[in-house]
C-alpha atoms as an extended CHARMM CRD file, in Angstrom:
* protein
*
       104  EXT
         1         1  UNK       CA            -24.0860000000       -3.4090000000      215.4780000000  PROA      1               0.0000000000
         2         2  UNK       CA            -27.0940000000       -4.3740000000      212.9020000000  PROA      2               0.0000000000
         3         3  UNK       CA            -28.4750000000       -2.5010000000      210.4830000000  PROA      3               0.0000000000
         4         4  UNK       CA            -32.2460000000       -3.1160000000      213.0940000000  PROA      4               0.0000000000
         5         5  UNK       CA            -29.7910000000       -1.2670000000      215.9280000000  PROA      5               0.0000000000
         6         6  UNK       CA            -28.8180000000        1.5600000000      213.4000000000  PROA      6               0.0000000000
         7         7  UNK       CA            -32.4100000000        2.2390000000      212.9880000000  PROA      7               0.0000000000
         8         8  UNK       CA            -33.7800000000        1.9130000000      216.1420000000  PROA      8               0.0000000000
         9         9  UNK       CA            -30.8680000000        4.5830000000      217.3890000000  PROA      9               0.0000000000
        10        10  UNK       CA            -32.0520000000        7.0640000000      214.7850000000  PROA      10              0.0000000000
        11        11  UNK       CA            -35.4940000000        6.5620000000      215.5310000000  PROA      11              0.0000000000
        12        12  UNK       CA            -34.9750000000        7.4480000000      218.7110000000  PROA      12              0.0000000000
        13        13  UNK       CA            -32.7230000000       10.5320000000      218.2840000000  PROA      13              0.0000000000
        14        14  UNK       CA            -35.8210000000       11.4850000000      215.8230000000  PROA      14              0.0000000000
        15        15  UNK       CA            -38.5390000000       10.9520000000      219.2240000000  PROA      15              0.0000000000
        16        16  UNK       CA            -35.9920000000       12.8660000000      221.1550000000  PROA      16              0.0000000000
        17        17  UNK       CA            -35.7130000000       15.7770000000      219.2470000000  PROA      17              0.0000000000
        18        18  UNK       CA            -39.6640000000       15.4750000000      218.3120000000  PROA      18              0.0000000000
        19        19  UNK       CA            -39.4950000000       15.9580000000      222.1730000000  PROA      19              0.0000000000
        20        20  UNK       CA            -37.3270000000       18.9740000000      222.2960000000  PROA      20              0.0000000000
        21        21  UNK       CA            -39.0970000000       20.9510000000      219.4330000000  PROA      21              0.0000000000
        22        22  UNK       CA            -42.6700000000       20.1930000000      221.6370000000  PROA      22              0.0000000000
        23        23  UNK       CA            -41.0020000000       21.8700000000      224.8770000000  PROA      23              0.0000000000
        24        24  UNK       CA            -39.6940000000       24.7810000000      222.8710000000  PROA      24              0.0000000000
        25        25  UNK       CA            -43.2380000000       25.1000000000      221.2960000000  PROA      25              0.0000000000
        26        26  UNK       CA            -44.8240000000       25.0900000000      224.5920000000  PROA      26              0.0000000000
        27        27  UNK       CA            -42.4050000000       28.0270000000      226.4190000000  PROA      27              0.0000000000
        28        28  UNK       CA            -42.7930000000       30.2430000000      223.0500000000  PROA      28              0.0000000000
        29        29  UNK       CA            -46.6250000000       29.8460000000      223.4640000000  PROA      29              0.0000000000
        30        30  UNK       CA            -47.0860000000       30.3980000000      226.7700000000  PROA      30              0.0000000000
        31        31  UNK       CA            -44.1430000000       32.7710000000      227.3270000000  PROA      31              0.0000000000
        32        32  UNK       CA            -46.8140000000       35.5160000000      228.2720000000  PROA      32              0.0000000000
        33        33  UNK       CA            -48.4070000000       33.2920000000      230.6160000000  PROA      33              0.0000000000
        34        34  UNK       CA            -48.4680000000       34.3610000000      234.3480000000  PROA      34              0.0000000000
        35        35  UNK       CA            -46.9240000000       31.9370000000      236.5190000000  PROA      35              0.0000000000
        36        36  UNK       CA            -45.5350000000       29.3750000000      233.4760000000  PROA      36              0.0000000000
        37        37  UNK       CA            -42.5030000000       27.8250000000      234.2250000000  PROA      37              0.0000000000
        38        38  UNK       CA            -40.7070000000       26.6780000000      230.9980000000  PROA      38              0.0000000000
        39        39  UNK       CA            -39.4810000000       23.4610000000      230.0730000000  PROA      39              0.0000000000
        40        40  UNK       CA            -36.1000000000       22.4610000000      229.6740000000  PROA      40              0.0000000000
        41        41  UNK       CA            -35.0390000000       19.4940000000      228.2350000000  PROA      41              0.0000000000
        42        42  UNK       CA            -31.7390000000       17.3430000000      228.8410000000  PROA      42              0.0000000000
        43        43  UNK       CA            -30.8230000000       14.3940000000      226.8270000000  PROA      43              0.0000000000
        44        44  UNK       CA            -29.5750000000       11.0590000000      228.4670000000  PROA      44              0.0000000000
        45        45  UNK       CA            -27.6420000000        8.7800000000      226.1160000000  PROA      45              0.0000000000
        46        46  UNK       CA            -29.1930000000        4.9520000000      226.3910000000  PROA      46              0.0000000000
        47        47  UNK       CA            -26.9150000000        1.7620000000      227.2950000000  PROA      47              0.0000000000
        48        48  UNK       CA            -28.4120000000        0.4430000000      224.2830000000  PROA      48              0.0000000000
        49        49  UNK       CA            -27.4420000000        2.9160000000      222.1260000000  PROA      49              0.0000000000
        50        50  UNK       CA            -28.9440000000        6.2330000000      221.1820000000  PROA      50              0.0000000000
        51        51  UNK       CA            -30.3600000000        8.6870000000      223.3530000000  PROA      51              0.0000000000
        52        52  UNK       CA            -33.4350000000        9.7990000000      225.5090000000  PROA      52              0.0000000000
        53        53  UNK       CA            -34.9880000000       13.3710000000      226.0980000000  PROA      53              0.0000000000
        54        54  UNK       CA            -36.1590000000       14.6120000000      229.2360000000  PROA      54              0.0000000000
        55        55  UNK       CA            -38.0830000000       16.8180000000      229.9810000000  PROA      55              0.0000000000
        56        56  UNK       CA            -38.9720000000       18.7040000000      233.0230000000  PROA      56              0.0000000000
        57        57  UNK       CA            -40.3600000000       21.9450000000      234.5350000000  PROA      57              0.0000000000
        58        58  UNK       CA            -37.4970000000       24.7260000000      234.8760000000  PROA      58              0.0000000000
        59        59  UNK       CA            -35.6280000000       27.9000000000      234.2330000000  PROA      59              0.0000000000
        60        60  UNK       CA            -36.3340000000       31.7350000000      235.6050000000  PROA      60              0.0000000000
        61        61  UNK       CA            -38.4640000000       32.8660000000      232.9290000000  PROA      61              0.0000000000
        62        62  UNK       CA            -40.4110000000       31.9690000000      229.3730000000  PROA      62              0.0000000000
        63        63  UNK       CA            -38.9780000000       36.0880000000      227.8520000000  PROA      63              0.0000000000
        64        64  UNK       CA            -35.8820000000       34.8750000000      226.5320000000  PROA      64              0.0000000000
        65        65  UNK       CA            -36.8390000000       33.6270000000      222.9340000000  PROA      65              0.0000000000
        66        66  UNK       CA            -32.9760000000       34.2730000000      221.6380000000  PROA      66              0.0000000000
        67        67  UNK       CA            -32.3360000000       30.8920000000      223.1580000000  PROA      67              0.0000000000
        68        68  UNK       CA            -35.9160000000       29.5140000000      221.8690000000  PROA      68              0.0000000000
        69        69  UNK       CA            -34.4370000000       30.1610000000      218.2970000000  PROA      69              0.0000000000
        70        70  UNK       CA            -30.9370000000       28.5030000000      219.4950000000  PROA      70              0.0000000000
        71        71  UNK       CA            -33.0340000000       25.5070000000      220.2660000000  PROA      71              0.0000000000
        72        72  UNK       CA            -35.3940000000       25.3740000000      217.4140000000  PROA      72              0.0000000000
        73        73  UNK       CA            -32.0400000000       25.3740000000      215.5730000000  PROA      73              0.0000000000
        74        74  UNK       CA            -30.3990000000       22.5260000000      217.3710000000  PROA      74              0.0000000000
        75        75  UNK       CA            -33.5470000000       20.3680000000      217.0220000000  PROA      75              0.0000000000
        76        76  UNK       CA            -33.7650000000       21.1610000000      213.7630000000  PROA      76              0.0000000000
        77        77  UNK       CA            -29.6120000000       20.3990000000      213.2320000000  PROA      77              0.0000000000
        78        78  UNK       CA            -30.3240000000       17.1170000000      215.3880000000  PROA      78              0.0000000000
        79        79  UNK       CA            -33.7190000000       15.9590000000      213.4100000000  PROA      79              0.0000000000
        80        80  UNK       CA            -32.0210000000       16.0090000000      210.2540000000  PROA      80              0.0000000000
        81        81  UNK       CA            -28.5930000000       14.3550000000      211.3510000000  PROA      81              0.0000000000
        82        82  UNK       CA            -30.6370000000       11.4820000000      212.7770000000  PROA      82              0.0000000000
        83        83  UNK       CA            -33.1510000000       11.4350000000      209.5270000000  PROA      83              0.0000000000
        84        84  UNK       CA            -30.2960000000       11.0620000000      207.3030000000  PROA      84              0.0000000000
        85        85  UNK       CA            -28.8040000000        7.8930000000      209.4530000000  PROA      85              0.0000000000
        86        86  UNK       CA            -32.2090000000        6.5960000000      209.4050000000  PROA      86              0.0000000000
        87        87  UNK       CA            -32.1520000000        6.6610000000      205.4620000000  PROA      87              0.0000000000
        88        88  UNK       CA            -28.9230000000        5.4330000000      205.0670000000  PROA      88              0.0000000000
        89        89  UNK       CA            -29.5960000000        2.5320000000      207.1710000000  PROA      89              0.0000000000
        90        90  UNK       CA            -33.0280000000        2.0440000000      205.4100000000  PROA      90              0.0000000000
        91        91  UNK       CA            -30.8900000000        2.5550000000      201.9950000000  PROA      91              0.0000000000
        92        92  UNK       CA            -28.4740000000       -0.7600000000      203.1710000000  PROA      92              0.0000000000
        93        93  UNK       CA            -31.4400000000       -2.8660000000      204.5350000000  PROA      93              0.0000000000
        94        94  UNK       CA            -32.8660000000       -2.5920000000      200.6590000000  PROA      94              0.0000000000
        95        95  UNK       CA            -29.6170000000       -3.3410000000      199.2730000000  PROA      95              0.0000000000
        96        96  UNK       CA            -28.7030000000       -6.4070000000      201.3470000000  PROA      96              0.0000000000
        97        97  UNK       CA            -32.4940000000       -7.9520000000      200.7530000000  PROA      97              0.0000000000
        98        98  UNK       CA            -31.7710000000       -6.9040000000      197.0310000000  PROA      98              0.0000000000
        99        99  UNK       CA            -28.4690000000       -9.2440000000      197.5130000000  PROA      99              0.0000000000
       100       100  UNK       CA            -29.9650000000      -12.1200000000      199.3190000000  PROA      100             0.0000000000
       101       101  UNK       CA            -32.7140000000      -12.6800000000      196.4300000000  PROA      101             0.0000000000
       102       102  UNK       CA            -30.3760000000      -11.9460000000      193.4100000000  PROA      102             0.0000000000
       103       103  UNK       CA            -28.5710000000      -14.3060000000      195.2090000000  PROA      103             0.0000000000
       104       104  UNK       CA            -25.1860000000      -12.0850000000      194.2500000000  PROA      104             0.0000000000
């Protein structure tokens, strides 16, 4: 795996959960809205590495914001797992082009 691969996964797992955090948004806003059917979202892990969110039209009802919270806290446990791979991998990129022109 290359250092490009470690941040394209985290990238990715940052979209994902950018993805997530948008679905929960839109059920909490519109959880008063006749007829709205509330997104769920499922996550698909890539060949490639990483993973992919889904999202899709689902559930019984928008009144259950005890498991909008859950969520919010998941995505918010997930964004900052997959920001702190993305800066570690960042962090190595600068050392190793630090290494290749010090030549050391």
């Amino acid at each position: 795996m290359t250092i490009g691969s470690i941040l394209s996964i985290a990238a990715g797992g940052l979209t994902a959960r950018d993805r997530q955090l948008a679905a929960i948004a839109s059920n909490v806003a519109n959880s008063d809205t006749p007829g709205y059917r509330p997104l769920q979202t499922s996550f698909t892990a890539l060949e490639t590495g990483g993973v992919e969110a889904n999202v899709r039209e689902g559930g019984q009802g928008t009144d259950d914001l005890a498991a909008a919270m859950t969520g919010l806290v998941e995505a918010r446990l997930g964004f900052a797992a997959n920001a702190a791979v993305f800066e570690t991998g960042a962090s190595l990129w600068d050392m190793l082009r630090l290494v290749r022109h010090d030549g050391t």
